[in-house]
GUTI-17226 format. One record per residue: residue in three letters; x, z, y negated of N, C-alpha, C in turn. Coordinates in steps of 0.1 Angstrom, whole numbers, plus 5000, padded with zeros to 4 digits. Layout:
% residues N
ALAXZYXZYXZY/...
This chain:
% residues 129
UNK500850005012500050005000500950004987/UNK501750074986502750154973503649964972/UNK504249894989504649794984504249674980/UNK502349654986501549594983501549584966/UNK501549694959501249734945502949644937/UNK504049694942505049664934505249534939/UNK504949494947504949294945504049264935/UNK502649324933501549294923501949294907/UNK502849414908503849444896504549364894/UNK505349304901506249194896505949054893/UNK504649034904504248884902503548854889/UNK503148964884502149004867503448994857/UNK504949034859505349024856506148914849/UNK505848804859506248684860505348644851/UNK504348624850503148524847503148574832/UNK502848484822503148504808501948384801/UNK500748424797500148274790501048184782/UNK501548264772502448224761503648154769/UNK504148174779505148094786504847964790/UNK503247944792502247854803502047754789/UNK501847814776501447724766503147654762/UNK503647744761505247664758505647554768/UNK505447564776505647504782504647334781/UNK503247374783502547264781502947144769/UNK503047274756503747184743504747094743/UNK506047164753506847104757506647014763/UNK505947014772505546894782505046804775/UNK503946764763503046704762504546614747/UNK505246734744506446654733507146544740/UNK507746584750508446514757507646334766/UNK506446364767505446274771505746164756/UNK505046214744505246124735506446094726/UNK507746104735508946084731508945914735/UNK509945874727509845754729511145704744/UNK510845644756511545584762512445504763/UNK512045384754512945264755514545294743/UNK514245404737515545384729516645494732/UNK518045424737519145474746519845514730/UNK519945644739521145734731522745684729/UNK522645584719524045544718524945534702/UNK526045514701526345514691526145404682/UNK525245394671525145284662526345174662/UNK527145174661528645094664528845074676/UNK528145044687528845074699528644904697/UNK527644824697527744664700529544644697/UNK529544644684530344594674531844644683/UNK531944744686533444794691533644734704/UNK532344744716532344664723532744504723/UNK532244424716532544264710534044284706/UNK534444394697535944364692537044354711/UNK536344464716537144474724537344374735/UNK535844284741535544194747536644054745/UNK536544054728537543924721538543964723/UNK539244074723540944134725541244114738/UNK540344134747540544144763540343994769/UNK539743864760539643724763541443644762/UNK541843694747542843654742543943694746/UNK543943834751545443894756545043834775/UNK544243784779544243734791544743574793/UNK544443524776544743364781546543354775/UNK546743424769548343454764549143484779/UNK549743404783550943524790551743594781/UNK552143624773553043724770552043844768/UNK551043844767550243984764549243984777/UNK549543894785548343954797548844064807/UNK550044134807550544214808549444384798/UNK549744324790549144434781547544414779/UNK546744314785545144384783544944414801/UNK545944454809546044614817545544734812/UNK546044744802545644874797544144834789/UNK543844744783542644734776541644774790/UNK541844644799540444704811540744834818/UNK542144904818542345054819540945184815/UNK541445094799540345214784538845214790/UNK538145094797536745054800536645104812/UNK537745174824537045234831536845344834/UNK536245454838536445634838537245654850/UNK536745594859537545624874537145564886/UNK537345524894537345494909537345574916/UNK535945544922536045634936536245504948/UNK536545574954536745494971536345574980/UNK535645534988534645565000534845495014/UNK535245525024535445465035534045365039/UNK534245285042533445175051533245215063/UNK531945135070531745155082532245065095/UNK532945035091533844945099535344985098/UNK536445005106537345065106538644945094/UNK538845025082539944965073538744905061/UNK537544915059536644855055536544995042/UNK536744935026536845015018535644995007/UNK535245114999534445054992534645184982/UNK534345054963535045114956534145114949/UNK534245204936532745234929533445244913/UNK533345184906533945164891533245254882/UNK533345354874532245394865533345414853/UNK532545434841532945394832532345264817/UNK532245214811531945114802531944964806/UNK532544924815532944794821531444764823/UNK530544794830529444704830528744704816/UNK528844784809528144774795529144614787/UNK530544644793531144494782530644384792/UNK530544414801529844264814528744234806/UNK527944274803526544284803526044214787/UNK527044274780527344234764528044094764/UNK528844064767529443964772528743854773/UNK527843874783527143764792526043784781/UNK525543834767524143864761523543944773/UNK523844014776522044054783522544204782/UNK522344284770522744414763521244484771/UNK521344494779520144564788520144704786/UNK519444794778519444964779519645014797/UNK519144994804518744984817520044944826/UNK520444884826521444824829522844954842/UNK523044884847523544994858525145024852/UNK525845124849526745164843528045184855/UNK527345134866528345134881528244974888/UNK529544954888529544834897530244904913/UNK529944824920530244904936530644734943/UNK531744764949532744644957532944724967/UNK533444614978533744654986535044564995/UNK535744575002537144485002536944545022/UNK537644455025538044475040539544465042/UNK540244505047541744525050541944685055/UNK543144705054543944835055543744845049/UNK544045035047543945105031545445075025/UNK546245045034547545005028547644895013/UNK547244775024546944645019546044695005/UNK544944785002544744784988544944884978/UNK546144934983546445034972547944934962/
């Protein structure tokens, strides 16, 4: 009985109208938030295009195609690699900005747009390091 009562105590304790209405408000703000507009930086086209033109030009140069290495370096966060299901079968997963300059590139500045490209290569792990 006594522990019947102190779960009753606690679950009353839990329950708050004022919590139930904050919450609804919240809910109903977030409903009429607007969707389609991506959290980015006002300059981001513009730095993206400078950098797309820097990364065309130091590629058709041989003396600087050495050096836009490091440009497609800046555009990616990191690689993961993931074993395959086939033995020596590797698969690599790019994240970082690179599909946003793909995507700008080609025109198609897609909000939506997948921010991961995923490859996959067959060989030894040797052969692709």
């Amino acid at each position: 009985m006594a522990a019947r009562r102190g779960r009753a105590l606690r679950e009353a304790a839990l329950f708050d109208p004022a919590l139930d209405r904050w919450k609804a408000e919240i809910t109903a703000r977030l409903a009429e938030a607007s969707q389609d507009v991506p959290d980015i930086y006002p300059g981001i086209a513009a730095i993206y295009k400078r950098k797309v033109e820097r990364l065309t030009e130091s590629l058709a140069d041989p003396e600087t195609r050495l050096d836009a290495s490091s440009d497609i370096r800046s555009l990616i966060g990191r690689i993961v690699q993931h074993p395959g299901a086939k033995r020596g079968e590797i698969h690599a997963t790019l994240h970082g900005s690179l599909m946003g300059i793909l995507n700008f590139a080609n025109d198609n500045p897609s909000p939506d747009a997948s921010r991961v490209i995923t490859s996959s290569a067959s060989g030894s792990r040797r052969d692709q390091c």
